[in-house]
C-alpha positions, 0 to 999 in steps of 0.5 A, spaced: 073 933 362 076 932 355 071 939 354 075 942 359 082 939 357 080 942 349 078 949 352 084 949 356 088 947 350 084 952 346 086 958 351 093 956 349 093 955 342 089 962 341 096 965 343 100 962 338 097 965 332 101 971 331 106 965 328 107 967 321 106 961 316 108 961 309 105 966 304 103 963 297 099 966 291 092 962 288 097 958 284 102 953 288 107 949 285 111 944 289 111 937 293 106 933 297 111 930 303 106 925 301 100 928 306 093 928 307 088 931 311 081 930 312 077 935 315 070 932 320 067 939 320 059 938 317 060 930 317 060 926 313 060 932 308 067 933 310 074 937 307 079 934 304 085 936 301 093 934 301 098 938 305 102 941 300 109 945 300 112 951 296 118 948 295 121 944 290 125 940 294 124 933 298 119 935 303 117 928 305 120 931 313 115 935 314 110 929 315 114 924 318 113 925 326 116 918 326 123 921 324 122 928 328 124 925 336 130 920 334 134 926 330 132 931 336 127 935 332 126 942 335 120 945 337 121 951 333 123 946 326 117 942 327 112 948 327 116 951 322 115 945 317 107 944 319 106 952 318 110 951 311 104 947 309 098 949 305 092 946 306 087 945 299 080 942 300 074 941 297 067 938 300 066 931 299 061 925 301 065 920 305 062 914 301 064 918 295 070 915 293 069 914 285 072 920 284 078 922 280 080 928 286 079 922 291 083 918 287 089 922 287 088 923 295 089 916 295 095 916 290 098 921 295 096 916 302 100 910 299 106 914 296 113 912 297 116 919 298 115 926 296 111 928 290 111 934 285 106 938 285 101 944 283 095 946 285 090 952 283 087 955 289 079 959 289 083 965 293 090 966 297 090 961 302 090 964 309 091 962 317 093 957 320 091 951 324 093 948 332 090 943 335 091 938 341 090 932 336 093 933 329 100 936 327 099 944 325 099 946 318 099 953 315 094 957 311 088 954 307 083 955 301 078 951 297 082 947 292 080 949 284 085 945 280 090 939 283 095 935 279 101 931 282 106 927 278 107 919 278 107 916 284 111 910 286 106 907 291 109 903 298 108 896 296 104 894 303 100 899 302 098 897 294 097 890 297 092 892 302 089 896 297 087 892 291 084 886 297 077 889 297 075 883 302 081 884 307 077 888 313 080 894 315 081 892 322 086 886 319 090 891 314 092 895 320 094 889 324 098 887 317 101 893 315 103 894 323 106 888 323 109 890 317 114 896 320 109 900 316 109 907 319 104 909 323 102 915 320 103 912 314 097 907 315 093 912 318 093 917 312 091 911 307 086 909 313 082 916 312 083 916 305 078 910 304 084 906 302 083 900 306 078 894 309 072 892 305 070 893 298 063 896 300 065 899 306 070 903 304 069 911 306 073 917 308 075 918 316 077 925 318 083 925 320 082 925 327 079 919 328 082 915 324 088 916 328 084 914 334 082 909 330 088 906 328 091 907 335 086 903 338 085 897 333 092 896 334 092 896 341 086 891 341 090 886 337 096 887 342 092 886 348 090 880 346 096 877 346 098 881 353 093 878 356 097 870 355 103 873 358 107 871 365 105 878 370 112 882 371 115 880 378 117 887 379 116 895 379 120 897 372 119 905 370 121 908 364 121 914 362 124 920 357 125 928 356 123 931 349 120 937 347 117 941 353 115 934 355 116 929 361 114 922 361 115 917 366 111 909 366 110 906 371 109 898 370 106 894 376 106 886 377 098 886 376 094 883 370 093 889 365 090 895 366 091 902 365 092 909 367 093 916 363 095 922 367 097 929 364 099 935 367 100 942 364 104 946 368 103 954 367 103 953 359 102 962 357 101 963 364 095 959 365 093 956 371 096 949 372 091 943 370 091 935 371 087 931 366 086 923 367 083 916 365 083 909 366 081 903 365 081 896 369 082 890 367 075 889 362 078 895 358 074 902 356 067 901 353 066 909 352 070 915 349 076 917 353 075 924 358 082 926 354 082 924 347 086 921 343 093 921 347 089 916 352 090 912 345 096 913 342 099 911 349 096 905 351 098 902 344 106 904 345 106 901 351 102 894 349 107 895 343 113 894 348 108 889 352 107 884 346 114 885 344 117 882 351 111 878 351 109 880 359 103 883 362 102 888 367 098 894 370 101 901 367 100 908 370 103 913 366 105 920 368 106 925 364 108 933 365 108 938 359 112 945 361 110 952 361 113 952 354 109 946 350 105 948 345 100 942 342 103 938 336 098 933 336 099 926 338 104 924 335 108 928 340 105 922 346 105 916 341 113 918 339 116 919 346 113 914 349 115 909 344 122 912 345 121 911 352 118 904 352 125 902 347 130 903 353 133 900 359 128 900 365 129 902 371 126 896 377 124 897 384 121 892 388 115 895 391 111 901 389 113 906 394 120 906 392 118 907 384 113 912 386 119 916 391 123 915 384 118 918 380 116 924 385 124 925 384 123 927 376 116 931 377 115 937 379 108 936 381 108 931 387 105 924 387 099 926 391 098 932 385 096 927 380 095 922 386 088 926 387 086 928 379 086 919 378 082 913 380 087 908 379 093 910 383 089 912 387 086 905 388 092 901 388 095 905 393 089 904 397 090 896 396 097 897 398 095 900 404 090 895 407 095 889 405 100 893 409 095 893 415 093 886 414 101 885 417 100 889 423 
């Protein structure tokens, strides 16, 4: 399924290059919002480069995904600030990190805020890059030269740093205890910048975003899985850039559900893709990716946060007019979601009759792409005719 959700999205993604990204020469001069990215093409050597804007002023927006959803960032900015960043890169081994290019890289991971600087390319970058899992970004090109200015490191991520015995996994769970932001906790996870001195490497980019995402999501199920059941059904739900999401949580122990429709996106056929887990939890990569992470660990951050337990289903319908943004688009609307009022029903067809209500798709639509509601309607149905 993940092969056909990618080649779906790919079909999608093709349609978008005739978008205009930003023109530069060989030689840039500018910012580093702070941003990172790491490549997993010819693993593990891989490219490995900053993202880097023509513009002398504060560029720290164009990578702060965290900030895009609360001050209602449109589709169109989003996608004109990720095209206004210039991708340099260079291959480099992932376990060499004892070099002065990599060293800067982590300088940039760990920074407080926008940094100057200038770059020296092998030839006027060109392109530009969509994808279901990271942020777009405009043109690239092998790297030549790179410099940036002093940087004034974020004191959590400093710390983390310099404790060559703290594991990485443990960093994660600190720094996000610590109201670290996501993306900054995963640029300096792929930059090699935590976890165990001798085992310390590069991580592409998109993995480290899975990786982060579920190290975190572990450490909060392990205090979900203590908490008291909720005694009712609660659906959450929120709207934002061609996406709608409801959740729905169930009075049962943990376990999970990830549903997405993408509704005639260009023109295409309309597709539903799903995953679940029971309450033992997945051992094999997720079907669909890396948005079956990102949402299971928002939801478990509102769970642990409320200290309940429950069984969660989530629906989600991408308009015709979506366009892939990376998974930060799931992570930041279902946290949004997850911090308002829900709303609580007493049975399970009275919050499915609701949700039916806000999707275009029927119930019995994603009902017959999923396991888990499927099953748990099933359940439902024998418990009735147990009655009559």
């Amino acid at each position: 399924m993940l092969d056909s959700k990618y080649r779906y999205l790919k079909t999608i993604t093709k349609q978008l290059y005739n978008m205009k990204s930003t023109k530069v020469d060989k030689e840039l001069e500018g910012t580093t919002p702070p941003s990172v990215f790491i490549g997993s093409y010819n693993y593990p050597k891989v490219y490995a480069g900053p993202l880097l804007s023509p513009s002398y002023e504060d560029s720290s927006i164009m990578d702060q995904p965290e900030q895009w959803i609360s001050t209602h960032t449109s589709q169109k900015d989003i996608i004109n600030y990720r095209l206004n960043l210039v991708r340099g890169k260079q291959t480099i081994g992932i376990t060499d990190l004892d070099n002065n290019y990599i060293e800067k890289l982590q300088e940039i991971s760990m920074a407080s805020k926008s940094i100057m600087s200038e770059a020296e390319f092998n030839k006027k970058p060109q392109g530009m890059t969509f994808s279901a899992e990271n942020t777009p970004h405009g043109p690239s090109a092998i790297i030549k030269k790179f410099d940036i200015d002093n940087v004034k490191w974020d004191h959590q991520l400093e710390k983390a740093y310099y404790d060559t015995d703290l594991k990485a996994a443990d960093a994660v769970e600190i720094l996000h205890e610590k109201n670290v932001p996501f993306t900054q906790i995963q640029k300096a996870f792929s930059v090699g910048t935590m976890g165990e001195g001798k085992n310390r490497k590069l991580v592409p980019t998109r993995w480290s975003i899975t990786a982060v995402d579920t190290t975190i999501a572990d450490r909060l199920l392990e205090n979900v899985r203590y908490y008291s059941q909720i005694d009712t059904y609660k659906v959450y739900e929120f709207e934002s850039l061609n996406n709608y999401y409801a959740i729905l949580e169930m009075p049962t122990p943990w376990q999970y559900e990830w549903m997405e429709a993408f509704l005639k996106v260009n023109g295409r056929k309309s597709m539903i893709f799903t995953d679940c887990e029971h309450n033992k939890g997945k051992k094999e990569y997720s079907r669909v990716g890396g948005c079956y992470y990102t949402a299971k660990m928002a939801v478990l951050e509102q769970l642990d946060r409320d200290k309940e337990q429950a069984g969660c289903i989530i629906f989600r319908e991408a308009n015709e007019n979506y366009i892939p943004l990376g998974v930060f688009n799931v992570r930041e609307n279902i946290r949004h979601a997850m911090n308002s009022k829900p709303l609580e029903f007493e049975s399970l067809r009275q919050s499915l009759d609701y949700i039916e209500t806000k999707l275009k798709l029927s119930v019995d639509d994603f009902r017959a792409a999923s396991q888990l509601l499927d099953e748990v309607l099933k359940e439902r149905q024998t418990t009735l005719d147990q009655f009559f």
